[in-house]
C-alpha positions, -999 to 999 in steps of 0.1 A, spaced: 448 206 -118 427 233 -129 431 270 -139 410 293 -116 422 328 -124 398 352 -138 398 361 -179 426 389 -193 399 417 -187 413 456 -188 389 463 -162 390 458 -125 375 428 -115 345 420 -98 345 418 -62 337 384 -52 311 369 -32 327 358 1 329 318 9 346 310 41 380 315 34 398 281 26 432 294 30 467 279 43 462 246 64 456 249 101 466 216 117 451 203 148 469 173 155 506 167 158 505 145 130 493 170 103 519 197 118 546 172 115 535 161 80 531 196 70 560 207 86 584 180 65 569 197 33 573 228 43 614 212 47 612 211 12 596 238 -1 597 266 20 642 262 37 656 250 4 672 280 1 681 296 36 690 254 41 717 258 8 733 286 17 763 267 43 775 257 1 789 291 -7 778 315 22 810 310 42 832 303 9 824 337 1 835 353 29 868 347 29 872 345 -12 851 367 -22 859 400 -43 859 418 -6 868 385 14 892 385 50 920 363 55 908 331 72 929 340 108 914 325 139 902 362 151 882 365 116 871 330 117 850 334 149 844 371 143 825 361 111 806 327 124 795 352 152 780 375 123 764 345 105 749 331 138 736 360 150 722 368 116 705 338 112 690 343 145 681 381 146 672 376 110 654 344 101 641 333 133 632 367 153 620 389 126 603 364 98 598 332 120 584 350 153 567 385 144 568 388 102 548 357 95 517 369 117 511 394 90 492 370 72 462 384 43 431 351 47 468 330 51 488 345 26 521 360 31 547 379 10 551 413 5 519 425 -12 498 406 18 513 432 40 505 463 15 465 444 18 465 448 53 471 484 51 445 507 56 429 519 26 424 557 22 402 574 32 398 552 63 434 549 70 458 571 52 460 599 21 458 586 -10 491 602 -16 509 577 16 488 552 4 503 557 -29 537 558 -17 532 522 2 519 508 -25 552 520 -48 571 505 -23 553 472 -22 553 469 -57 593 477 -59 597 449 -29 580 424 -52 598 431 -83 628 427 -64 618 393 -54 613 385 -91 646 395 -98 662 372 -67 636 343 -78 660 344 -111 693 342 -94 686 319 -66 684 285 -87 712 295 -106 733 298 -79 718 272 -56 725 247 -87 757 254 -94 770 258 -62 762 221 -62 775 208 -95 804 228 -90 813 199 -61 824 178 -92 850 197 -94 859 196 -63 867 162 -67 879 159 -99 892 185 -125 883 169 -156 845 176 -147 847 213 -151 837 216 -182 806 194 -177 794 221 -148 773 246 -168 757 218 -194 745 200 -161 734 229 -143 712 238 -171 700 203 -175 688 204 -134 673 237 -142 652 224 -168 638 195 -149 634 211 -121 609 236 -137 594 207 -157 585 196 -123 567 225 -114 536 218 -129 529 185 -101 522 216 -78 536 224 -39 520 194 -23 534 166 -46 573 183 -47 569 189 -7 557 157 -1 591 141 -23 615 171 -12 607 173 23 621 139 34 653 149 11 655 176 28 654 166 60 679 144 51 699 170 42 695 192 71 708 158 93 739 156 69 752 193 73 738 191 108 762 161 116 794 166 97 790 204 116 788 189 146 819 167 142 841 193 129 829 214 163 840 184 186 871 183 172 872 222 178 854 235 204 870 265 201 849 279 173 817 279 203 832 314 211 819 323 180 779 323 201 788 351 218 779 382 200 810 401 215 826 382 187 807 397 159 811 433 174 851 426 181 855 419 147 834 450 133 852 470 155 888 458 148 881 454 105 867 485 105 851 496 69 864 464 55 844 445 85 810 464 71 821 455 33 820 420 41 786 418 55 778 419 16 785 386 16 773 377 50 736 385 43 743 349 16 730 327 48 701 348 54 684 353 13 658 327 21 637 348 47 620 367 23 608 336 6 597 321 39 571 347 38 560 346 8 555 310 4 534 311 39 501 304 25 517 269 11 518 254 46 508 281 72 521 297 101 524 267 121 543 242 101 568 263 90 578 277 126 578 242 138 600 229 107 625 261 113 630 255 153 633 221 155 649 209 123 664 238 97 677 262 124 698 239 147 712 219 116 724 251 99 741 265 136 762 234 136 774 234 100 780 269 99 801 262 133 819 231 122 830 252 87 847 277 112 860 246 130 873 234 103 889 270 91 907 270 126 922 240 122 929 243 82 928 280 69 932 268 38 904 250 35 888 280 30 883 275 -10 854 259 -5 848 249 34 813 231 32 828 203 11 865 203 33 840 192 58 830 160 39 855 123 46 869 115 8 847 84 11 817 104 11 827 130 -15 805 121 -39 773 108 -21 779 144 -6 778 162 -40 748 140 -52 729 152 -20 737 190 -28 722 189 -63 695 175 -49 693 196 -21 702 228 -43 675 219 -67 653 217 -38 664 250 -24 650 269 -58 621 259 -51 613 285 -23 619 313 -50 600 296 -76 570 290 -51 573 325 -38 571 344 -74 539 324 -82 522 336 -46 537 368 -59 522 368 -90 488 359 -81 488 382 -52 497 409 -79 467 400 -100 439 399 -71 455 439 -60 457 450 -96 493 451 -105 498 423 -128 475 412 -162 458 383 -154 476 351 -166 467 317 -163 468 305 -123 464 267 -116 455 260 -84 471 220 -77 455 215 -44 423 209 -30 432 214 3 451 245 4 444 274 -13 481 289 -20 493 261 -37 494 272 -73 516 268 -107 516 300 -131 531 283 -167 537 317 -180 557 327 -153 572 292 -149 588 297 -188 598 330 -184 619 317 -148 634 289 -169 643 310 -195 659 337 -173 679 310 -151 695 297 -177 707 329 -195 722 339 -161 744 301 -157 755 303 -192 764 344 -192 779 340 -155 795 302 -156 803 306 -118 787 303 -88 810 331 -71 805 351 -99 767 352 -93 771 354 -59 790 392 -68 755 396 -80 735 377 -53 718 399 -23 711 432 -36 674 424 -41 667 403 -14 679 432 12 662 458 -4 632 440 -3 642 429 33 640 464 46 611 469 25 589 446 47 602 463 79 587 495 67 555 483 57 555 456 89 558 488 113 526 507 93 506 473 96 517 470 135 510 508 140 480 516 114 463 478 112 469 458 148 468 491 166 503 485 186 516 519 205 542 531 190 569 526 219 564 495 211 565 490 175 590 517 167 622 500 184 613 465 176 610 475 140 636 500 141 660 470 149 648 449 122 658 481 96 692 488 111 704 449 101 687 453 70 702 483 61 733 472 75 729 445 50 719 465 19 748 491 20 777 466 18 756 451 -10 752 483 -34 788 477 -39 779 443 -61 759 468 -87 792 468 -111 802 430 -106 767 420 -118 739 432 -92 728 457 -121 709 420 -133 683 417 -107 683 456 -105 677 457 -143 648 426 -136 636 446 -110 631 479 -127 614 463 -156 587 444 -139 582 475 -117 574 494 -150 553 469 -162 533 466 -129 529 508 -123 517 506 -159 491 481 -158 480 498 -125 478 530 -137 463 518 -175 437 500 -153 427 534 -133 425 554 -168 404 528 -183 381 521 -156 376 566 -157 370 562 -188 345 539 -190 328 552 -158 320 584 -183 299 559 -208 286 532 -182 247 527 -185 220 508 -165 210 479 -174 175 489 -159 176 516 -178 184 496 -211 160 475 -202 135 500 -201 141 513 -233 137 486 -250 103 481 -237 95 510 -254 113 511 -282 104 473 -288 134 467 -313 131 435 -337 139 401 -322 157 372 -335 151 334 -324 182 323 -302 201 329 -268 224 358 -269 252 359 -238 271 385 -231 300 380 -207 301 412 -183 323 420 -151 296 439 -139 263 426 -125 245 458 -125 256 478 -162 251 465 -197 281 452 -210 295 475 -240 295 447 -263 255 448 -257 256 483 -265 278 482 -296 259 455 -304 223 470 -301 238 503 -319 250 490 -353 221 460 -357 196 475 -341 180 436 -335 181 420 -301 177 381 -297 146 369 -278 166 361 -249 197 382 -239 216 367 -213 242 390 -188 265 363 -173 291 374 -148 312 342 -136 328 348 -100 353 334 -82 348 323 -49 376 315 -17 366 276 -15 375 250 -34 345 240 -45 310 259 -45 276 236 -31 250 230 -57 229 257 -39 253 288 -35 266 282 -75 234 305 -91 215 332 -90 196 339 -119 171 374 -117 144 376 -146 150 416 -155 120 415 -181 117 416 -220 135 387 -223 166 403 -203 182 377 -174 210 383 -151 229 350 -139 258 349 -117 275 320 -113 301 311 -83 331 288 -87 358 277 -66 391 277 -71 393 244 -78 364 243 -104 370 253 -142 344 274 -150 322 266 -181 293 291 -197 277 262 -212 277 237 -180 259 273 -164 235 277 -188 224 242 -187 222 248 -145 200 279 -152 174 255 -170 164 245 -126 160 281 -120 133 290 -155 160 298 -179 156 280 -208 183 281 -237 197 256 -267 236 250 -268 228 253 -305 211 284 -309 230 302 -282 258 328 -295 281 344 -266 292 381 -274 323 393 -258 342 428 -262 376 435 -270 392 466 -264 410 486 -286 428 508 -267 441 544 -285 470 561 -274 457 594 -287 433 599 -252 442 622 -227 450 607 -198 481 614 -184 498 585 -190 526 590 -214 522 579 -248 546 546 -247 532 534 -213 499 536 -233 512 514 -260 529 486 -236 492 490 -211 481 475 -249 502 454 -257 498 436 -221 458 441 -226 458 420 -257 483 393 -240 463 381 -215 447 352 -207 413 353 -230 379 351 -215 368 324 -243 400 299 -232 391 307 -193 353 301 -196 354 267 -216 333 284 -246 329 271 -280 351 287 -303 325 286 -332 300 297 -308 317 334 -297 313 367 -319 339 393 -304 328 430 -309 360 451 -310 354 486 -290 374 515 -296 386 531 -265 407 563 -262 433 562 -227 
């Protein structure tokens, strides 16, 4: 496992030079699809495939639950049946997963596929977009905290189920899954899909059969597939009937993480994986917990497990964890896609990225982001202790980010793929009225504990609108001092400044200005080396770059050479293996006379810009936290002098 992700810079980064994209798989046989498709089992429908543990609970004990009568019963598995398949399966499965960025999904590919102005829209709509792509995503940060709490002790919570005298072992064993389960993290996508898929699968065939039992022994609750059911029992609860679609929207939370984790096993896996495996095994236990509510209404404490024989209590509960532990996983694989997506637009720092597979491009682990998850998870078991107390906090994020993606999926269809707008407008103008029929009953969770993931939400929104607009005063700033390096060049042939023996490199993101360092160097020691080196390391979209496409190094004259050097993501890029490579092409150097000069910024809050004065000091303070060019480029540390540069935002 390697770390690919570019250095902490303050500045935008370089554009890239374009290697055929090596993005999510594309199967051609039926045997990579199915083997693709049983990871995805275990990555991607952990948590849409947990939800039958409290979804249905909720509904009828929840803080705005119905009484469990056999009118309410079918009335609300016709909502969650419907939901899953107006939800999940037509809008994500069928039409929101083709609005894939080089294979990438989540919420940010769409904002990339949108037009940018002046070719498609104002820079004031494109503006707005991106504030509501970047509000969609913090969202999803905020339900990527919540989701393995609940989902874990939804599970462990089955102890007591069987036995009272494990209560207070819950919460110490919840935390204890947590914590192994984001140990694990660092084995990457491939390695937990290829164990949790098979779990999972065997998951989906447990809830699948005991569903289908319960419905044999009730085939009344099959009424509940007719959608006159759903609107019968909207129309006879009234307000209360809209209320409790708060709680309905709990089988549906994993859609948004379907998309995001779409460039972990592509398009075609996880369709296959959803139709023929999650979707049918989630009908029939959904079903057979009605069944069972119409035969036992008071089963409805906790119907999921009421389905299970005594025998098979515990086996049952063993399987949850597992499963449950499983099911965070979506979340957790979602935020990192998140994350790095974020980086590549320019609304995150750069942290450290490692990508885990050779073979597919979206499978990554972020550590930073991993420890600040764990941390976060865990604060929210031991403050809440419940899983139906976090579940008064569960939705709110996910359904605002839901109808998020419908508005930026209808500018895609309308601005990007060129649909007509007869077309696109009603389709999409479905998908919002469930969203926001969704959302509204889910407001009403703020005061029971939604204002967590709101709170999440509306910090790492700050933090991302200030990095982005930190990055867009710096970058004008810098613009006004920005000098040639022909035209440095030049004047050093004419000046013809003292030289000193050795290799000086100077780490630059551009390939065509000298680098401030040089500048600030050249200014106060008016000396130059006898070779200056301007070394801009790029990223490439491949795992690994051929021997030939890796360098390009252009002599610039009086002593001055430009090398670029491509890596792929899988590579750890390392200025000394470079230089050594630049020897083929005429470059010369020593390891042990070669110094490497990079600048640090200093950023001032006392510039003008119009940033206020504490977004100024946190754009700093997440400046001088990221990850470090000398760490990211393998370089010596008793071989790099760091010129600190003074700049006013």
């Amino acid at each position: 496992m390697t770390a690919t992700s570019p250095p902490g810079a303050v500045l935008p980064p370089p554009v890239s030079p374009r290697a055929p994209r090596h993005a999510a798989p594309a199967p051609t046989g039926w045997r990579a699809t199915a083997a693709l498709a049983v990871g995805a089992l275990g990555v991607v429908y952990g948590d849409i495939g947990t939800s039958p543990l409290y979804a249905v609970r909720e509904c009828f004990n929840g803080p705005h639950g119905v009484a469990a009568t056999a009118a309410n019963v079918i009335g609300l598995l016709s909502l969650v049946c419907w939901s899953l398949t107006l939800v999940v399966t037509v809008k994500y499965v069928l039409f929101i997963v083709r609005a894939d960025h080089d294979g990438e999904g989540g919420i940010y590919a769409l904002l990339s596929l949108v037009p940018r102005p002046p070719t498609g829209h104002s820079p004031r709509s494109y503006r707005i977009l991106a504030l509501a792509a970047m509000a969609g995503a913090a969202l999803l940060y905020g339900d990527g905290i919540i989701t393995p709490a609940i989902s874990v002790l939804s599970a462990i919570e089955g102890l007591a189920v069987a036995t009272d005298r494990a209560q207070p072992l819950v919460v110490p064993l919840t935390c204890l899954v947590l914590l192994l389960l984001f140990a694990a993290q660092r084995q990457g996508t491939a390695r937990i899909g290829r164990v949790f898929g098979p779990l999972m699968l065997a998951w989906f065939a447990a809830i699948g059969a005991l569903g289908l039992a319960a419905v044999v022994a009730s085939p009344a609750i099959l009424r509940a597939l007719d959608p006159t059911s759903a609107v019968g029992f909207l129309a006879a609860n009234r307000v209360h009937g809209l209320v409790v679609m708060g709680a309905v929207v709990l089988c549906v939370t994993g859609g948004e993480a379907l998309y995001a984790d779409l460039g972990h096993f592509g398009r075609r896996p996880i369709r296959v994986s959803w139709m023929l495996v999650a979707f049918p095994a989630l009908l029939l236990n959904y079903l057979g917990q009605g069944a069972l509510l119409l035969q036992r209404p008071t089963a409805a404490a906790n119907p999921f497990y009421g389905l299970v024989p005594a025998p098979l209590l515990y086996p049952m509960v063993a399987l949850s964890t597992v499963a449950t532990v499983i099911a965070s996983q979506a979340l957790i694989s979602g935020v990192f896609s998140l994350t790095q997506q974020g980086m590549h637009l320019g609304y995150l720092p750069r942290l450290r990225i490692v990508h885990t597979s050779a073979a597919t491009r979206g499978q990554i682990y972020a550590p930073q982001v991993n420890r600040a998850l764990t941390l976060a998870c865990l604060v929210l078991v031991v403050a809440f202790g419940s899983s139906s107390r976090l579940a008064a906090a569960y939705g709110i994020a996910v359904t605002a980010t839901m109808a998020i993606t419908s508005a930026l999926f209808y500018v895609v269809a309308t601005r990007t793929w060129r649909w007509r707008r007869r077309y696109a407008l009603p389709l999409v103008a479905a998908f919002l009225a469930v969203d926001l029929a969704f959302l509204g009953p889910n407001l009403l969770k703020v005061p029971d504990g939604g204002w967590v993931t709101l709170a999440v939400a509306a910090a790492v929104s700050l933090a991302m609108a200030t990095w982005r607009d930190g990055r867009t005063a710096l970058a004008e700033r810098m613009a006004r001092v920005r000098f040639p390096i022909e035209m440095f060049v030049a004047d050093v042939a004419r000046c013809q400044p003292q030289r000193v023996p050795g290799t000086a490199v100077f780490m630059t993101l551009s390939a065509t200005d000298t680098p401030m360092a040089l500048l600030h160097h050249f200014k106060h020691t008016p000396a130059l080396h006898q070779t200056i080196v301007l070394l801009s390391m790029a990223s490439a979209d491949a795992p690994e770059v051929t021997a030939e496409d890796r360098l390009a190094v252009t002599d610039l004259g009086q002593g001055f050479f430009r090398v670029v050097s491509r890596y792929g993501y899988m590579e750890r890029p390392a200025a000394p293996e470079v230089l050594l490579q630049a020897a083929s092409q005429g470059l010369i150097t020593h390891p042990f006379t070669t110094t490497y000069f990079l600048g640090r910024e200093n950023l001032l809050t006392s510039g003008t810009s119009s940033m206020w004065k504490w977004r100024k000091g946190l754009f700093s303070f997440m400046s001088r936290n990221a990850y470090t060019a000398p760490a990211f480029f393998g370089i010596p540390p008793d071989r790099v002098v760091e010129i600190g540069v003074q700049l006013e935002l």
